[in-house]
N, C-alpha and C positions, 0 to 999 in steps of 0.2 A: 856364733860359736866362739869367735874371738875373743867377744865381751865377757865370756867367762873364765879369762885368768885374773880378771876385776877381786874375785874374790875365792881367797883360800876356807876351807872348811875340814875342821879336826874332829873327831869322835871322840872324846873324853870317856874315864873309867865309866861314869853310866853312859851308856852308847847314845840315849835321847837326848844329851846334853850335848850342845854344838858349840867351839871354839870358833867364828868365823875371824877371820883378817881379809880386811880390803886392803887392795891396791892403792897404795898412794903414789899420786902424782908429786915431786917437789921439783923447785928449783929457787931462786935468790928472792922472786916474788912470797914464797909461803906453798903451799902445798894445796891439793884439789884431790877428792875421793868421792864415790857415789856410799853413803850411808846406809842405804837400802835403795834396791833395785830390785822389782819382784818379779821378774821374770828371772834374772839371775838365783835371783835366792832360790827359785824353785828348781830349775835345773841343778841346782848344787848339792840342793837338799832333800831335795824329794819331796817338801813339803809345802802345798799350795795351801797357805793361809791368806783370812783376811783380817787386817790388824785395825781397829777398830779406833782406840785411842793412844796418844802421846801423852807420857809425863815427862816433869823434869825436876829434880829437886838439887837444893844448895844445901848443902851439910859442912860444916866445920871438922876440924882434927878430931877423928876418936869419937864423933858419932856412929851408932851402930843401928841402922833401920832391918826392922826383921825379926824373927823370918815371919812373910807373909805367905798368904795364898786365902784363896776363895773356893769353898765348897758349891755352891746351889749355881754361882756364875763362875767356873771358875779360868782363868788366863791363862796365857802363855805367854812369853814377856821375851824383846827382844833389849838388851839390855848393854848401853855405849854408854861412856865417861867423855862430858866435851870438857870439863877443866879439872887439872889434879888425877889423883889415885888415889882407887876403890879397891877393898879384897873382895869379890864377888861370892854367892854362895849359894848352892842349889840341894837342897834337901829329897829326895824322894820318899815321897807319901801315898807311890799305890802298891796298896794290899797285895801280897801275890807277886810282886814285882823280884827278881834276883837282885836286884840293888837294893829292895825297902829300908827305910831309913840310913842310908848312909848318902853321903853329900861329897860335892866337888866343890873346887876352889880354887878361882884365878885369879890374878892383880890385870885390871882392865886400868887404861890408863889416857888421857890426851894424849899421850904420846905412841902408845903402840897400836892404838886405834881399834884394836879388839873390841872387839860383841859377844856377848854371851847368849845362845839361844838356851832358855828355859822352859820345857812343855809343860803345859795341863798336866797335874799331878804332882808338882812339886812345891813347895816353900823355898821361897826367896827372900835374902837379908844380904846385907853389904855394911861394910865397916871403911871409914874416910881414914885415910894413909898419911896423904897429904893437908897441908893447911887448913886447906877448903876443895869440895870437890863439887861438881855440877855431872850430876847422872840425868840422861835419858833413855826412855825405854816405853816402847809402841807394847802393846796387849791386844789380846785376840778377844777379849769381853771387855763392856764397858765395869769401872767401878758396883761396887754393889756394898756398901757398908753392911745390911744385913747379915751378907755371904761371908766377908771378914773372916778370917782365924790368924789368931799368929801363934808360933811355934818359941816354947821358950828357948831364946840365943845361947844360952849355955848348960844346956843340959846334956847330963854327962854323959847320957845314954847316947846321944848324937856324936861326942868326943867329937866336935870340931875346933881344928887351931885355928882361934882369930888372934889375926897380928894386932894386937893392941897391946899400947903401951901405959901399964892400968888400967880404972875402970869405966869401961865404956860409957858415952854420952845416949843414954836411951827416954823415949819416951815413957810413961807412966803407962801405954797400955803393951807396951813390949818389955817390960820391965814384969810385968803379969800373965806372962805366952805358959800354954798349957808345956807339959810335958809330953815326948810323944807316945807314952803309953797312956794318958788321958784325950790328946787328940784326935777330932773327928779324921777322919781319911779319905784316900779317893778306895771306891773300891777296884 
């Protein structure tokens, strides 16, 4: 019971969005934290997942990955910054839901050691702050290219602020994300 002031956990304006902050250890040496702890995670959260795969990706200033999600496989993503700042961003895309379409938004960073939990049901995109950033983040399905959808980043109907300074660094196929009055959904 001890091991669970390891880690704090905040409910965000959509309530299935989770803020967590771990417990750092520091001292003159550098610092020590557990990243994930799943027995913790579930006592905190109430949610006993099993996470399937790790990504990690390197992004430059003012690239903007997103929004993704997967229909037929679709994730949930637990989502840490090990170098630089990220504006994180979490879309809801179930039907029927009191928050449908409207999304949160935090600067997760190496330094503040924040997690973002994002459920099944949403789209997920993040924008690099810093110079260069190194994101990772565990998913409860594996990849599925097929399942694929991305959500177009700036569409109006979404009115999300991304801290970008100009025009964002996007891929060609995130450059072409549906709108989400043409977007498949969860139902």
């Amino acid at each position: 019971m001890l091991r669970s002031i390891c880690m704090k956990v905040e409910i965000t304006a959509i309530p299935d969005v989770l803020l967590i902050t771990p417990r750092v250890f520091g001292d003159e040496r550098g610092f020590f934290y557990e990243s994930y702890n799943h027995q913790i995670f579930v006592e905190k959260t109430g949610l006993d997942l099993t996470f399937v795969q790790d990504n990690h990706s390197r992004s430059q200033k003012n690239v903007l990955r997103g929004l993704h999600y997967q229909i037929g496989k679709p994730q949930g993503k637990l989502v840490r910054v090990l170098l630089g700042i990220i504006q994180d961003v979490a879309v809801d895309l179930r039907q029927g839901s009191p928050t449908f379409g409207k999304s949160v938004s935090y600067i997760l960073s190496a330094e503040n050691y924040q997690q973002l939990w994002i459920p099944v049901g949403f789209a997920h995109g993040f924008t690099v702050l810093s110079d260069v950033a190194e994101v990772a983040y565990k998913t409860t399905d594996y990849y599925a290219p097929s399942e694929e959808r991305c959500l177009l980043w700036n569409d109006p109907e979404l009115a999300i602020t991304w801290q970008l300074k100009g025009q964002p660094i996007v891929s060609a196929k995130d450059a072409v994300g549906k709108l989400l009055k043409e977007a498949e959904l969860f139902a």
